[in-house]
Predicted model as a PDB file, atoms N, CA, C, CB and O in Angstrom, pLDDT in the B-factor column:
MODEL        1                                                                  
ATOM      1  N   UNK A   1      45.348  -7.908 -35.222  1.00 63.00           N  
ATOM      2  CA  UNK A   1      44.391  -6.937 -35.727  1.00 63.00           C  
ATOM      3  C   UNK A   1      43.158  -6.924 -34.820  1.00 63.00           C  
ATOM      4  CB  UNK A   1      43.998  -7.261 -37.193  1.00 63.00           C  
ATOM      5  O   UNK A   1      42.693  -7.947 -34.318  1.00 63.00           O  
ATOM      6  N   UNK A   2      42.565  -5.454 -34.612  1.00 72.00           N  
ATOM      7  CA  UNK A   2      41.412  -5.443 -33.459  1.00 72.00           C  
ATOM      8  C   UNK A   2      40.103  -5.892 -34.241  1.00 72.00           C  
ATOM      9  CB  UNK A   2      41.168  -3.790 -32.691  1.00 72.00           C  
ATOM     10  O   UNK A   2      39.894  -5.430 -35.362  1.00 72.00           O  
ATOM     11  N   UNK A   3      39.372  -6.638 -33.753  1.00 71.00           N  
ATOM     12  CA  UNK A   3      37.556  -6.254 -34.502  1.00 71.00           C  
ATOM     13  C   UNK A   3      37.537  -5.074 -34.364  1.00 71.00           C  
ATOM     14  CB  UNK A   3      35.989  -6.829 -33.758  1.00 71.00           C  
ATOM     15  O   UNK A   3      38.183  -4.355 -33.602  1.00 71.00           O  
ATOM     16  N   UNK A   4      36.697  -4.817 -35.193  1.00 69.00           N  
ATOM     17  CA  UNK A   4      36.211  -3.714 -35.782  1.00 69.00           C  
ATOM     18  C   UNK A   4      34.627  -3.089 -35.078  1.00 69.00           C  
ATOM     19  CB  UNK A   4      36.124  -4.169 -37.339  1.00 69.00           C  
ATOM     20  O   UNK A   4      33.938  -2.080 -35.233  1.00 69.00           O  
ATOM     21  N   UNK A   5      34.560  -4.354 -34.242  1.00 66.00           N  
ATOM     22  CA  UNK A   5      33.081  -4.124 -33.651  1.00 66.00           C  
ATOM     23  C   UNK A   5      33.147  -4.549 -32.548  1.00 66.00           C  
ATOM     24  CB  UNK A   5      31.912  -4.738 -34.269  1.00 66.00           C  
ATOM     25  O   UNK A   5      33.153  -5.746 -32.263  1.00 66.00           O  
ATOM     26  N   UNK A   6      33.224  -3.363 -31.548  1.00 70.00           N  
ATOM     27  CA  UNK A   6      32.793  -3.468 -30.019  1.00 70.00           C  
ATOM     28  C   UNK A   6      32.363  -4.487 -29.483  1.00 70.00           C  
ATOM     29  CB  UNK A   6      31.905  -2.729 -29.669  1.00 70.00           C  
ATOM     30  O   UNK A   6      31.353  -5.079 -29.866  1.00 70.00           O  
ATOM     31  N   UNK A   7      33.296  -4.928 -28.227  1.00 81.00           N  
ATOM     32  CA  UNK A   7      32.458  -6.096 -27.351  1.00 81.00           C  
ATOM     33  C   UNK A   7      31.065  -5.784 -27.040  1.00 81.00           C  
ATOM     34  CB  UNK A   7      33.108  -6.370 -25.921  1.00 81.00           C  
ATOM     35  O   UNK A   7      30.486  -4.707 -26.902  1.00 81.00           O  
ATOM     36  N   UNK A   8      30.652  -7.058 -26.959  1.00 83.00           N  
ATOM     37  CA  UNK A   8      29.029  -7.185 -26.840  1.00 83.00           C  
ATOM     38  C   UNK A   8      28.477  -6.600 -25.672  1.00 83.00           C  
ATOM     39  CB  UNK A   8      28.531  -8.640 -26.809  1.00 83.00           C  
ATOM     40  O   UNK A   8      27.381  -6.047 -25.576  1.00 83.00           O  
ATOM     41  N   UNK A   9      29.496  -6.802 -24.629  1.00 82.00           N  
ATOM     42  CA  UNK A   9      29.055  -6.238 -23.500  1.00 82.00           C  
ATOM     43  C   UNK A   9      29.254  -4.266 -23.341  1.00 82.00           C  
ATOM     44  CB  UNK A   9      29.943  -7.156 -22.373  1.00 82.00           C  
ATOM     45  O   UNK A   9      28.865  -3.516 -22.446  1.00 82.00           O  
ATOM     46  N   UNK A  10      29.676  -4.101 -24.055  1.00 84.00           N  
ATOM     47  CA  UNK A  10      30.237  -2.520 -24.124  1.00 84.00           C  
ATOM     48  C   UNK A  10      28.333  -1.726 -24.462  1.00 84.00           C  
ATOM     49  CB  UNK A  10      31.865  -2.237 -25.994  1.00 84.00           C  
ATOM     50  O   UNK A  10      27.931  -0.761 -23.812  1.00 84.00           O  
ATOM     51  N   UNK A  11      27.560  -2.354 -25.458  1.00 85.00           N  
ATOM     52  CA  UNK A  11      26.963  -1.750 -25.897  1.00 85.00           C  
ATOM     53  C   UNK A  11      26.020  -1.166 -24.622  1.00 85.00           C  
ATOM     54  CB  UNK A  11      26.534  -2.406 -26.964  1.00 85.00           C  
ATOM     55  O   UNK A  11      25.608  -0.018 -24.449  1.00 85.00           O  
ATOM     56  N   UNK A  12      25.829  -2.373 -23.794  1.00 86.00           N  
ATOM     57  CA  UNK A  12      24.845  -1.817 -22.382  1.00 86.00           C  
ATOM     58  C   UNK A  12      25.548  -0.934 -22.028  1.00 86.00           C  
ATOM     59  CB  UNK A  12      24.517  -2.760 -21.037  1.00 86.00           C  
ATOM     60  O   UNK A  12      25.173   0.159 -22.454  1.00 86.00           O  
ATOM     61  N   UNK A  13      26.661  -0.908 -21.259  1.00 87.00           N  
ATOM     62  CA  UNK A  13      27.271  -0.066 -20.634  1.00 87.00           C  
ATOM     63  C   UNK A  13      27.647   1.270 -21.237  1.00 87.00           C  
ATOM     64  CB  UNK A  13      28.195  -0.661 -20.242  1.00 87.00           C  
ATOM     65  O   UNK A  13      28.268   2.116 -20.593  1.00 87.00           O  
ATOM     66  N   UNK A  14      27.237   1.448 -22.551  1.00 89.00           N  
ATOM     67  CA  UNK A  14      27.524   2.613 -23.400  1.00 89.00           C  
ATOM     68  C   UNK A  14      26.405   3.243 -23.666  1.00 89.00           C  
ATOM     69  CB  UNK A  14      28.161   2.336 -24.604  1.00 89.00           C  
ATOM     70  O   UNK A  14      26.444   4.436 -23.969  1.00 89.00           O  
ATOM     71  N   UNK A  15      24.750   2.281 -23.570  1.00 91.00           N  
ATOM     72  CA  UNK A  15      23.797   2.426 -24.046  1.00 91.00           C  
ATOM     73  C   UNK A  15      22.601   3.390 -22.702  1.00 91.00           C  
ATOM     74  CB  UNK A  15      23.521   0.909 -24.608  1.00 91.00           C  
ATOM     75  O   UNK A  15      21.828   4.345 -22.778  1.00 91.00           O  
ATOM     76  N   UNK A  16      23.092   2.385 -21.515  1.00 94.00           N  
ATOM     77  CA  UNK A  16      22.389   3.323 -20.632  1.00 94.00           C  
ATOM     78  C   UNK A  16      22.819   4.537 -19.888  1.00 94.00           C  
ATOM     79  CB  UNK A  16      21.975   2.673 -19.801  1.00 94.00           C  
ATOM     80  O   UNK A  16      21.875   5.233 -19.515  1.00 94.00           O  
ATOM     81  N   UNK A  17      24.100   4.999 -19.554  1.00 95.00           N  
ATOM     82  CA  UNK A  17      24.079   6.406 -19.975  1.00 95.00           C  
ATOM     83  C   UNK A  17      23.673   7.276 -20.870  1.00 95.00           C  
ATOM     84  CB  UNK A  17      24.807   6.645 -20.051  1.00 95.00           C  
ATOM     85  O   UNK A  17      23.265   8.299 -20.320  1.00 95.00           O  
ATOM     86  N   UNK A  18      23.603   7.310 -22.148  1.00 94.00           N  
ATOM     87  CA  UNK A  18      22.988   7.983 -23.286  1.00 94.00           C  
ATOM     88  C   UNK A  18      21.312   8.144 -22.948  1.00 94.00           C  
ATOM     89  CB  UNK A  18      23.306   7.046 -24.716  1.00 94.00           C  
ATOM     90  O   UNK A  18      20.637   9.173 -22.983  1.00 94.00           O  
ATOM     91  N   UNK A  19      20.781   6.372 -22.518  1.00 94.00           N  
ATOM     92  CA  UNK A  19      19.209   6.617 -22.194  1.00 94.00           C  
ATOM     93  C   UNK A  19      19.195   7.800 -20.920  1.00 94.00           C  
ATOM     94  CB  UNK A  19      18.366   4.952 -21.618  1.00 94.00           C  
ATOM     95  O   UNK A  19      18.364   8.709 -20.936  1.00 94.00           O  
ATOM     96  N   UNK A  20      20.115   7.680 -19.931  1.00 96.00           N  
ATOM     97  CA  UNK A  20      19.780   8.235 -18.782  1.00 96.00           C  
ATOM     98  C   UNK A  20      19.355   9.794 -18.891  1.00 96.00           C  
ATOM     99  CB  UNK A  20      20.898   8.013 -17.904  1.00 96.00           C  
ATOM    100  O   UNK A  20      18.337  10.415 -18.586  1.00 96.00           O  
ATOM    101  N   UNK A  21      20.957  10.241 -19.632  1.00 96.00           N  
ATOM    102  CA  UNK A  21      20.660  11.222 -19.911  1.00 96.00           C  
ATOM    103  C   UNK A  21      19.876  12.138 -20.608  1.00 96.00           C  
ATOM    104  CB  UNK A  21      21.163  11.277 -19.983  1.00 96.00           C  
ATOM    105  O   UNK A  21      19.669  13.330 -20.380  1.00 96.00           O  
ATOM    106  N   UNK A  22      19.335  11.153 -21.791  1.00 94.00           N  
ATOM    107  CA  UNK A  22      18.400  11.729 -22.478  1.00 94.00           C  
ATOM    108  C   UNK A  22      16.764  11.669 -21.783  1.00 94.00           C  
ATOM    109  CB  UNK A  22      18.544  11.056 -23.825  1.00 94.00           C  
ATOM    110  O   UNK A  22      15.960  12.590 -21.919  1.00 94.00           O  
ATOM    111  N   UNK A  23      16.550  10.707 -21.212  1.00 93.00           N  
ATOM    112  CA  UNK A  23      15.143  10.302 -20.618  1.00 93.00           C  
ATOM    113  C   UNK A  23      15.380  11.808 -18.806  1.00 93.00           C  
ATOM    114  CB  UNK A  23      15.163   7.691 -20.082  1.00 93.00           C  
ATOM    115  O   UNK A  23      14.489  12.366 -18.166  1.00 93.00           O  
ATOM    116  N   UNK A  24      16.553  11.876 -18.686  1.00 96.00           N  
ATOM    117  CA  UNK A  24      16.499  12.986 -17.510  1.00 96.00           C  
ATOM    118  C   UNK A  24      16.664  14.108 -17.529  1.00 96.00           C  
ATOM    119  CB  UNK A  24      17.162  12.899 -16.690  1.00 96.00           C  
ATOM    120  O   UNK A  24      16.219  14.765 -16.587  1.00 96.00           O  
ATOM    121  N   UNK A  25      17.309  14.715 -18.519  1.00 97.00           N  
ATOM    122  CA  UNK A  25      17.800  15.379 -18.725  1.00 97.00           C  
ATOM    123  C   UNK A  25      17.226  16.409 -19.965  1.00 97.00           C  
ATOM    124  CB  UNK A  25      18.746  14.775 -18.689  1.00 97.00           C  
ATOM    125  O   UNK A  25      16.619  17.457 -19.744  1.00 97.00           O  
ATOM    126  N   UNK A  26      17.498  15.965 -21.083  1.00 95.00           N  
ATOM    127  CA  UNK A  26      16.701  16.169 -22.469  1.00 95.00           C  
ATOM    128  C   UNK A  26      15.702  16.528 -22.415  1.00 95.00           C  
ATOM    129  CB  UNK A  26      16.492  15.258 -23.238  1.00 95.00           C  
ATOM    130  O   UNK A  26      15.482  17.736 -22.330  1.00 95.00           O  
ATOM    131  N   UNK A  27      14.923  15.803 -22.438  1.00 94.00           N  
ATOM    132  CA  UNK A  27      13.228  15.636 -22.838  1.00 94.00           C  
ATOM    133  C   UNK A  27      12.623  16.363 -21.545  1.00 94.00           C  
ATOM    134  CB  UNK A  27      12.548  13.730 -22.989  1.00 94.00           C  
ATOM    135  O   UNK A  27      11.400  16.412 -21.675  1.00 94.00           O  
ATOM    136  N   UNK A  28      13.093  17.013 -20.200  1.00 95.00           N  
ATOM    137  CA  UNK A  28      12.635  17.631 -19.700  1.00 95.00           C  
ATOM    138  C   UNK A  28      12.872  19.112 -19.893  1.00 95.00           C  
ATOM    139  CB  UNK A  28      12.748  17.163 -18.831  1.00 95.00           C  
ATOM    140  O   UNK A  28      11.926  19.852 -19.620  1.00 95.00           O  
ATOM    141  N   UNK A  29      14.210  19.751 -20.404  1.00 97.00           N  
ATOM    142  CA  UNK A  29      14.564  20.518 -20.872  1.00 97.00           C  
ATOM    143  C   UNK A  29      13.441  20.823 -21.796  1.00 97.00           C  
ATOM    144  CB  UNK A  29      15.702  20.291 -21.203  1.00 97.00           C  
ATOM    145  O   UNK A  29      12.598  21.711 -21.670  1.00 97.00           O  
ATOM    146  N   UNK A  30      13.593  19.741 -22.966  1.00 96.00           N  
ATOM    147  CA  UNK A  30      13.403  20.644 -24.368  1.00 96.00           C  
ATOM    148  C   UNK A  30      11.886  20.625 -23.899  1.00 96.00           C  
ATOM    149  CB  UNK A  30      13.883  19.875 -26.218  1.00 96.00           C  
ATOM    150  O   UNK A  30      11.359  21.480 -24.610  1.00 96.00           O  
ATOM    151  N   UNK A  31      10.746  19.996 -22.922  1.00 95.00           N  
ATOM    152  CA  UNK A  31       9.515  20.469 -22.704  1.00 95.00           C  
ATOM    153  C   UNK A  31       9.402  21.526 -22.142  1.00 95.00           C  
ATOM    154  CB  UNK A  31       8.856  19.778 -22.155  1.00 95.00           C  
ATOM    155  O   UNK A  31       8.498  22.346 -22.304  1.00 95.00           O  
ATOM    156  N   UNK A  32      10.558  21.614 -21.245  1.00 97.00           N  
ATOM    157  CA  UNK A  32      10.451  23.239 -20.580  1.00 97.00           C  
ATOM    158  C   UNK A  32      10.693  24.679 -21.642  1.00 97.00           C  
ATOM    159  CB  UNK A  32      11.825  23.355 -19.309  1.00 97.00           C  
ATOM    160  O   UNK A  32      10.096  25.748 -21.506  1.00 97.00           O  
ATOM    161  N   UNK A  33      11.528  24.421 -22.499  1.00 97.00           N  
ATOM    162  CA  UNK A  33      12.014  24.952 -23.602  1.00 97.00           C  
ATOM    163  C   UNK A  33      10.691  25.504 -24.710  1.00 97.00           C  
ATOM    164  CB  UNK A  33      12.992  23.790 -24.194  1.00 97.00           C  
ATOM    165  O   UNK A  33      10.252  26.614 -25.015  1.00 97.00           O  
ATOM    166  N   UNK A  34      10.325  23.951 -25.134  1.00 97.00           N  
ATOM    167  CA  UNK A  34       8.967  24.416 -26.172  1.00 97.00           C  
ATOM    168  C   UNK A  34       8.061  23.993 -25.961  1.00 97.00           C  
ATOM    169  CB  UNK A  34       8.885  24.194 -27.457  1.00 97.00           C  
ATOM    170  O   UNK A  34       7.486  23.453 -26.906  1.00 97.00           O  
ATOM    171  N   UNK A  35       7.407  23.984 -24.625  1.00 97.00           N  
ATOM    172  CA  UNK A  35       6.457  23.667 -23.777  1.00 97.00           C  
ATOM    173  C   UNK A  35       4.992  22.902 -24.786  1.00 97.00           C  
ATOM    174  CB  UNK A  35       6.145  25.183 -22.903  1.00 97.00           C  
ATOM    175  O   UNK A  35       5.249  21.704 -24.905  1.00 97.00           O  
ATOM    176  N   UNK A  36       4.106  23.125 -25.245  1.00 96.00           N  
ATOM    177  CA  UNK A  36       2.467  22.432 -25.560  1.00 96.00           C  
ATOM    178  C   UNK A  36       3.250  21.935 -26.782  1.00 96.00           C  
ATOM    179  CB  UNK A  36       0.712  23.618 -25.870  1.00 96.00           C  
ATOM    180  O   UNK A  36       3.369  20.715 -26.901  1.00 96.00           O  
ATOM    181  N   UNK A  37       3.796  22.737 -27.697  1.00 94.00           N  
ATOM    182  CA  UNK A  37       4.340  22.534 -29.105  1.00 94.00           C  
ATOM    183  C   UNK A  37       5.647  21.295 -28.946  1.00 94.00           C  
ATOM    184  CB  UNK A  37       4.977  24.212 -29.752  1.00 94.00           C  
ATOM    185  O   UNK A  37       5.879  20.677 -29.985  1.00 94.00           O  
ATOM    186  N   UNK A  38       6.424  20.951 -27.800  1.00 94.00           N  
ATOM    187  CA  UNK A  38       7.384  19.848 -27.425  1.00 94.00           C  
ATOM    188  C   UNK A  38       6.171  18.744 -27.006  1.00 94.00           C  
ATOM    189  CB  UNK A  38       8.613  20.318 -26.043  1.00 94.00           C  
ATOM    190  O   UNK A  38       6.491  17.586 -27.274  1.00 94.00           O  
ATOM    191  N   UNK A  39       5.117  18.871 -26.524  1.00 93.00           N  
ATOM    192  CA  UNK A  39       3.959  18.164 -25.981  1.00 93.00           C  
ATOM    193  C   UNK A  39       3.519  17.301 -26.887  1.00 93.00           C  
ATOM    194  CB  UNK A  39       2.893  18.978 -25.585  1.00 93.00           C  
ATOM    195  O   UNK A  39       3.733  16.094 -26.780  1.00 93.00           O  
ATOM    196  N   UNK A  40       2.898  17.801 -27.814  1.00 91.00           N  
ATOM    197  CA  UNK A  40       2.315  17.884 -29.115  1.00 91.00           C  
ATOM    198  C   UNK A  40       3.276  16.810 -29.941  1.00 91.00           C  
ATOM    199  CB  UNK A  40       2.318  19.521 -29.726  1.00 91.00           C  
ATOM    200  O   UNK A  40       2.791  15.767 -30.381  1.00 91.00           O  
ATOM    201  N   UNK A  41       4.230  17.039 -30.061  1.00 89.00           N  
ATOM    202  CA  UNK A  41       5.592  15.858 -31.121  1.00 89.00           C  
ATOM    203  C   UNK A  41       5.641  14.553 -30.375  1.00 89.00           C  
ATOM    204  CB  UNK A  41       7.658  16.515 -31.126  1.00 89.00           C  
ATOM    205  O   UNK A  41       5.374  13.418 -30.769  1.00 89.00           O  
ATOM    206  N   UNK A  42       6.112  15.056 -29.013  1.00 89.00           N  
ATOM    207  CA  UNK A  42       6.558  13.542 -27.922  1.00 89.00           C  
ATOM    208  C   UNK A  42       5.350  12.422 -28.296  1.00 89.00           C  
ATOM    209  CB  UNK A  42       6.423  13.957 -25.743  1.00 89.00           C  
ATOM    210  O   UNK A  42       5.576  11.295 -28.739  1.00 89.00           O  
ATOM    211  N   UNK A  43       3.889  13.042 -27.990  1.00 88.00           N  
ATOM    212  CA  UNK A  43       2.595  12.049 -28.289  1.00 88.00           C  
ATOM    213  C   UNK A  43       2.798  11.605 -29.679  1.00 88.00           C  
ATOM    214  CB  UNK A  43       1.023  12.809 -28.159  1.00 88.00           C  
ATOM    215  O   UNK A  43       2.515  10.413 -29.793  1.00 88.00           O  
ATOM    216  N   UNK A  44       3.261  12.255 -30.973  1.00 85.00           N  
ATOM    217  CA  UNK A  44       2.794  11.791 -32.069  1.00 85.00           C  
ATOM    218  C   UNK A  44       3.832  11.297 -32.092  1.00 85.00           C  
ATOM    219  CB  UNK A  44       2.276  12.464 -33.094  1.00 85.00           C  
ATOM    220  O   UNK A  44       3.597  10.131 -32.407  1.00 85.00           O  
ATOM    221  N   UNK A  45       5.366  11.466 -31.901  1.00 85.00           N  
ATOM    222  CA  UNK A  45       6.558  10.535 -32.524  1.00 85.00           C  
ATOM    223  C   UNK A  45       7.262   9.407 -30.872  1.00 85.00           C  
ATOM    224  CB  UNK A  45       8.162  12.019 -33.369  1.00 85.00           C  
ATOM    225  O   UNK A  45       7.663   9.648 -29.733  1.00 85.00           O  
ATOM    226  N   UNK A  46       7.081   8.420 -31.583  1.00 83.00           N  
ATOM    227  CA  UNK A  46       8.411   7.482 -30.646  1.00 83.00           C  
ATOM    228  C   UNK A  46       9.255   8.215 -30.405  1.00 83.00           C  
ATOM    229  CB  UNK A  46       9.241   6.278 -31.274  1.00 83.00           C  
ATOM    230  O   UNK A  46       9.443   9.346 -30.854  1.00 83.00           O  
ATOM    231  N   UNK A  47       9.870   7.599 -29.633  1.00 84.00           N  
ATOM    232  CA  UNK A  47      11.223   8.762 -28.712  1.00 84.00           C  
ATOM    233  C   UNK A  47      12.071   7.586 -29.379  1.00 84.00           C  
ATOM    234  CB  UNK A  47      11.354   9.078 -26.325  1.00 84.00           C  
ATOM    235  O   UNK A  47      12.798   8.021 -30.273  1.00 84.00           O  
ATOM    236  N   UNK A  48      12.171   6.184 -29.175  1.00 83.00           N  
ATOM    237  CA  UNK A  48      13.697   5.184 -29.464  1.00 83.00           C  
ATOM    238  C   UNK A  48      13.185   4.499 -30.659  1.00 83.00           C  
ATOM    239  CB  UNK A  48      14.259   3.839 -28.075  1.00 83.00           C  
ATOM    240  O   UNK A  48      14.097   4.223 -31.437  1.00 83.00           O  
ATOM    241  N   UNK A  49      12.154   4.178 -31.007  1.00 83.00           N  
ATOM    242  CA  UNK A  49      11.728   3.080 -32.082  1.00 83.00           C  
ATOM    243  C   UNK A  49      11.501   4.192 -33.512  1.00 83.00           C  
ATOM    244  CB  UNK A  49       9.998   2.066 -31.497  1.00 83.00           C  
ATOM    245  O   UNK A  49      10.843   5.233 -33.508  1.00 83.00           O  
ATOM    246  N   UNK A  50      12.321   3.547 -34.759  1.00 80.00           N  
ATOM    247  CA  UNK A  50      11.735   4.471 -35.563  1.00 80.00           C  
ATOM    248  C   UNK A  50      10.357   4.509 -36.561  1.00 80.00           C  
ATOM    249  CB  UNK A  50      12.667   4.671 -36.209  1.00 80.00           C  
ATOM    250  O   UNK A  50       9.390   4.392 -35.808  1.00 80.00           O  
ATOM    251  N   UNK A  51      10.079   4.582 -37.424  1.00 80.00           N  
ATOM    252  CA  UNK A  51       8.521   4.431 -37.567  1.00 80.00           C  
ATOM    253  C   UNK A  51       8.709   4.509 -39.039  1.00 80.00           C  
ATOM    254  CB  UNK A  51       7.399   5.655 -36.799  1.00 80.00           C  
ATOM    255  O   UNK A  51       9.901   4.583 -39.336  1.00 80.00           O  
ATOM    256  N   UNK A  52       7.710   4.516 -40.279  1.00 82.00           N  
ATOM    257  CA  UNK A  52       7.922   3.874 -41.701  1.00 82.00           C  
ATOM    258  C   UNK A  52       7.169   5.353 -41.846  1.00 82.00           C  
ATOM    259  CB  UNK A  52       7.170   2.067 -42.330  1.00 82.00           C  
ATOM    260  O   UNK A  52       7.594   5.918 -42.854  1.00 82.00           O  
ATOM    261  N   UNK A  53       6.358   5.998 -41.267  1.00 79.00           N  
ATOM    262  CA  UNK A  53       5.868   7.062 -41.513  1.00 79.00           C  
ATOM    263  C   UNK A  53       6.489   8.281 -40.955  1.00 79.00           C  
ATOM    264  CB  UNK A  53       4.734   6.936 -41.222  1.00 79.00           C  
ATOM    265  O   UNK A  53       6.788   8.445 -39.772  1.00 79.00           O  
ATOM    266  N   UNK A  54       6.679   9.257 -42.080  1.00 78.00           N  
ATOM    267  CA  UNK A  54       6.839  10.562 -41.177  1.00 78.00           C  
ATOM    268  C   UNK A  54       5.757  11.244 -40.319  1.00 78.00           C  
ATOM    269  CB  UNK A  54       7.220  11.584 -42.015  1.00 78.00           C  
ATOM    270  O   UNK A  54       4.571  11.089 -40.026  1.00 78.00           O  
ATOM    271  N   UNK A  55       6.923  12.193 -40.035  1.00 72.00           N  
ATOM    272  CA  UNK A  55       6.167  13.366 -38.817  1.00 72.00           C  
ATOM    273  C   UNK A  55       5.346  14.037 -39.197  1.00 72.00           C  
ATOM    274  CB  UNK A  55       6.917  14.420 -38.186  1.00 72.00           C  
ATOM    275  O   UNK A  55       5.744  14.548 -40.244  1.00 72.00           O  
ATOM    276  N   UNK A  56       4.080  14.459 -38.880  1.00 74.00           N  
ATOM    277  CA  UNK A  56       3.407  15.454 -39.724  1.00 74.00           C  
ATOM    278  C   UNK A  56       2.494  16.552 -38.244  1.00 74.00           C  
ATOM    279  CB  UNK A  56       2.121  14.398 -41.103  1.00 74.00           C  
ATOM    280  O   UNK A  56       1.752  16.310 -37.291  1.00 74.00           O  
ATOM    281  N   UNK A  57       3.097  17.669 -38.817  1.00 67.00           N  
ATOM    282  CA  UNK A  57       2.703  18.168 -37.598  1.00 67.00           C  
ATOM    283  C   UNK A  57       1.415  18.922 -37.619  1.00 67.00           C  
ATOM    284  CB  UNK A  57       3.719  18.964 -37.095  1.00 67.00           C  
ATOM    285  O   UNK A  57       0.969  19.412 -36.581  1.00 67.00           O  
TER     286      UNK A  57                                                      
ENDMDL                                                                          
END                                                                             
């Protein structure tokens, strides 16, 4: 029977593509996209850590 939970080492190797793309890709888009108003969120919310408070825009 397999674990059920991914080798330990899988998670890096799974984890920094996803960052890459999102830190290169993404977040330059969606500023180009919704330019002062994408500006405006990035400063008030964490991008990876989540937070006990909501968003309030």
């Amino acid at each position: 029977m397999r674990d059920p939970f991914p080798d330990p080492v899988m998670i890096p190797i799974m984890a920094i593509p996803v960052y890459a793309f999102v830190h290169w890709y993404e977040e330059p888009h969606l500023s180009r996209t919704f330019g002062a108003d994408h500006e405006r969120y990035e400063a008030r919310v964490p991008g990876w850590w989540p937070t006990v408070h909501p968003y309030r825009s």
